[in-house]
N, CA, C and O of each residue as an XYZ file, in Angstrom:
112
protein
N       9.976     13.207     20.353
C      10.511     13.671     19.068
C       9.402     13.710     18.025
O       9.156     14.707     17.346
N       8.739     12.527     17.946
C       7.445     12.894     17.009
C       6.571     14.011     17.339
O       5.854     14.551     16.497
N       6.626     14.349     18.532
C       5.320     15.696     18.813
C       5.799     16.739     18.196
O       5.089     17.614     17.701
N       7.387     16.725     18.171
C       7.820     17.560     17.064
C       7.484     18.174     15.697
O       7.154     19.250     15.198
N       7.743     16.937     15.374
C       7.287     16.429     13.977
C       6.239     16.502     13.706
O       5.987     16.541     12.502
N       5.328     16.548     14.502
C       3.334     17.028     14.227
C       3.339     18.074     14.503
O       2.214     18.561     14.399
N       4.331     18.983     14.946
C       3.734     20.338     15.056
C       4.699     21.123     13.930
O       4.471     22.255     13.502
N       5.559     20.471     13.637
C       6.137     21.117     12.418
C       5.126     21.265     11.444
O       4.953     22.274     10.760
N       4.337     20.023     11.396
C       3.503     19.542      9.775
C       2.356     20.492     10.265
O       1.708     20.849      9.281
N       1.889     21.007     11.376
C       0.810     21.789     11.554
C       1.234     23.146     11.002
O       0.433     24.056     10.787
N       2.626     23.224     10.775
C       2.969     25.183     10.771
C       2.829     25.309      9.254
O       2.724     26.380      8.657
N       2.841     23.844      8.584
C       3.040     24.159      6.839
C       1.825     24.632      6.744
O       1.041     24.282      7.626
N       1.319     25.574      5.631
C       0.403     26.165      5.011
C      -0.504     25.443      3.947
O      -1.652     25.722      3.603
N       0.545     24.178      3.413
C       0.186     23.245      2.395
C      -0.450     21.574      2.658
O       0.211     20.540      2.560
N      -2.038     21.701      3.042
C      -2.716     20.676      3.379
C      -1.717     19.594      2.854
O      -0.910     19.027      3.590
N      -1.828     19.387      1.665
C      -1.230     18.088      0.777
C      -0.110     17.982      1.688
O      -0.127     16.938      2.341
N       0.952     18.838      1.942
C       2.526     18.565      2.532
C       2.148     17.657      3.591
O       2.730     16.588      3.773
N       0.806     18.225      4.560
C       1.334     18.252      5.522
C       0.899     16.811      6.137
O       1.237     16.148      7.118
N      -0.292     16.618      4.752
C      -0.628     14.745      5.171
C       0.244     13.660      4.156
O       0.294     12.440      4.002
N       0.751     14.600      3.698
C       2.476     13.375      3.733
C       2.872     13.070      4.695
O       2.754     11.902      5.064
N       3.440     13.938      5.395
C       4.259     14.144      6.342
C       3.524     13.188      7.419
O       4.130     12.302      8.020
N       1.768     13.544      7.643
C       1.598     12.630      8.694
C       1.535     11.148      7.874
O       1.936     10.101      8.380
N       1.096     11.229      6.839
C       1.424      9.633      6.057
C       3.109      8.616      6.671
O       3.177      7.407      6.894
N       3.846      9.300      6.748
C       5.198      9.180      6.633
C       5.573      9.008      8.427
O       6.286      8.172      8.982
N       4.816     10.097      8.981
C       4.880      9.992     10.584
C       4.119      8.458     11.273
O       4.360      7.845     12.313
N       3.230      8.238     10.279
C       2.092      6.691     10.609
C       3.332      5.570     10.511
O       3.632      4.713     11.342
N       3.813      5.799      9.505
C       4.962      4.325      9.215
C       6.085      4.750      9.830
O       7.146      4.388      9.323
N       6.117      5.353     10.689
C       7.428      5.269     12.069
C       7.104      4.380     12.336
O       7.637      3.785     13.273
């Protein structure tokens, strides 16, 4: 389910979004 979730954050266009997202994916 997370590989998901990293390839979602790869399709955003928006650097900043998308190292939230892995910020947020680290504290799973």
């Amino acid at each position: 389910m997370a590989g998901q979730l990293i390839g979602y954050a790869r399709v955003s266009t928006d650097e900043q979004d998308v190292t939230a997202q892995r910020d947020a994916l680290t504290a799973l």
